[in-house]
C-alpha positions in Angstrom: 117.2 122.2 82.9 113.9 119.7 83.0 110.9 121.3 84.6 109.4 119.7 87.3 106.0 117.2 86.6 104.0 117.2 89.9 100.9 115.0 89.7 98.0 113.0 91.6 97.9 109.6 91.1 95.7 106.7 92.1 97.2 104.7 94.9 98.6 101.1 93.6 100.9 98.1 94.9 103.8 99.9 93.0 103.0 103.1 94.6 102.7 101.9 97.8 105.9 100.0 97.7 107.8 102.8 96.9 105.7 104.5 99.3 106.9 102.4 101.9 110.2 101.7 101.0 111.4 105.7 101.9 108.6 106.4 104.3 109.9 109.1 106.8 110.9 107.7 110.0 108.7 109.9 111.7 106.1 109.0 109.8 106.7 105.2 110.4 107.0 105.9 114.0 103.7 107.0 114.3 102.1 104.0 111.7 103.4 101.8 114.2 102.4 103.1 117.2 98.7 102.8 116.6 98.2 99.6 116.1 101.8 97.6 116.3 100.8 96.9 112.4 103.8 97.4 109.9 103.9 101.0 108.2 102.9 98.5 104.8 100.0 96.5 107.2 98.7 100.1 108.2 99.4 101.6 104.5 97.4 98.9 103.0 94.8 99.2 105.8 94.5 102.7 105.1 94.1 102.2 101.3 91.8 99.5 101.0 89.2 101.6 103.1 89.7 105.0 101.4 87.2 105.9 98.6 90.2 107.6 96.9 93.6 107.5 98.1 96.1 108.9 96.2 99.9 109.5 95.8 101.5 112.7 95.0 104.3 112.6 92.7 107.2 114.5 92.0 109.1 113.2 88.4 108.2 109.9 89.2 108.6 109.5 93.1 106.2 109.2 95.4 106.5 112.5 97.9 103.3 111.4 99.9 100.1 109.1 100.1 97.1 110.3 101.7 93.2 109.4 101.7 90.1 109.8 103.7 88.1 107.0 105.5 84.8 107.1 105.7 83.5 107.1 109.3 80.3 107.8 109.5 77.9 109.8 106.9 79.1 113.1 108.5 82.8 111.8 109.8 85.9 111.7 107.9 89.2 109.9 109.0 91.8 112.0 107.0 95.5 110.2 107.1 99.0 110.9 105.2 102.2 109.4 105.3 105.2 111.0 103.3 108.7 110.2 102.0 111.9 111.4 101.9 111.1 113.1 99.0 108.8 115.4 101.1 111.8 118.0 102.1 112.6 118.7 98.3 108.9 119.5 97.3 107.0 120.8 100.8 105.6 124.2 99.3 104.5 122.6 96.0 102.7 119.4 98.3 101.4 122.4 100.8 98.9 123.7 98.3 98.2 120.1 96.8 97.5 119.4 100.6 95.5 122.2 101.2 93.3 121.8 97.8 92.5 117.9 99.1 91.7 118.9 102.4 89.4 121.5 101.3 87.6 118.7 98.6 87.5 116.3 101.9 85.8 118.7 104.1 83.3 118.8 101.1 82.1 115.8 101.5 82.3 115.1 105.1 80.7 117.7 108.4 84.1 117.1 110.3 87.3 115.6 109.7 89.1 114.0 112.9 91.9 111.6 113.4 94.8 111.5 115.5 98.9 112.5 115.2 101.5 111.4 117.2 102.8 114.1 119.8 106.5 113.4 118.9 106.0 114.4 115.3 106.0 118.3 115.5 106.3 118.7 111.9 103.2 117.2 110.8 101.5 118.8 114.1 103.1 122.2 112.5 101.0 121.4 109.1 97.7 120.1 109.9 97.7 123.5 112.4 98.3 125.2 109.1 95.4 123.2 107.3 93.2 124.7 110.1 93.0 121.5 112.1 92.3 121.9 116.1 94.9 120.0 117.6 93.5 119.0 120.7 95.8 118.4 124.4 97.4 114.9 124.0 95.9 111.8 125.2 97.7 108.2 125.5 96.8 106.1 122.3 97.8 103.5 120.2 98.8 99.5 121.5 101.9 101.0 123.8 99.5 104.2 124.8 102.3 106.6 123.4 100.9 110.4 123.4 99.0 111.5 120.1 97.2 114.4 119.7 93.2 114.5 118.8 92.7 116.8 115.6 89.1 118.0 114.2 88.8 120.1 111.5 84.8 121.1 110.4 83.4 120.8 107.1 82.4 123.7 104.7 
């Protein structure tokens, strides 16, 4: 039986094709919703204005792809979007998660963003993470309800 090889990688076109091409639905539902962009348009948004997102594999698939925008010189924009491949590997991407979020709220005084209201799975983890999720306001181009989250630095 092979072991396992988790590992961080640099985000990349290949990556975030493959990214893309087994996104969860949830998580595509809620790229969509915030600005009508395609879950590759907001992807490669995301990316391009990250100082370092990454991907975290599992033997050679992508199992999520996450960065931090910078805001402001004390605001972070933290965002994610995972796979399929997500279900096999949560505990192992749990501490991976909690590790990142710990470096981001390193660099930045408070971390906010928003989550889409329908997605109680990833509300479930960023409460875990230590995020405040905060009562659910209309947001995104069709005003669907997504949840303010804040999270302060260390």
């Amino acid at each position: 039986m092979s072991s396992r090889v988790a590992e961080m990688l640099p985000a990349d076109d290949r990556l975030i094709a493959m990214t893309v091409a087994n996104a969860r639905m949830a998580d595509r539902l809620e790229f969509e919703a915030i600005r009508g962009l395609t879950v590759e348009q907001e992807l490669r948004y995301s990316v391009e204005r990250s100082a370092r997102p990454q991907a975290y594999m599992v033997n050679g698939r992508v199992v999520a792809m996450f960065g931090d925008i910078k805001l402001d010189e004390q605001t972070g924009v933290p965002w994610l979007i995972s796979t399929t491949e997500i279900d096999k590997h949560h505990r192992s991407f749990l501490i991976e998660c909690d590790r990142e979020v710990a470096a981001m709220r390193q660099r930045y005084q408070v971390l906010i963003n928003y989550t889409d209201a329908r997605y109680v799975k990833a509300l479930r983890w960023l409460r875990w993470l230590g995020f405040h999720m905060h009562d659910a306001v209309p947001y995104g181009i069709n005003g669907e309800l997504f949840h303010p989250m804040t999270l302060r630095g260390l």
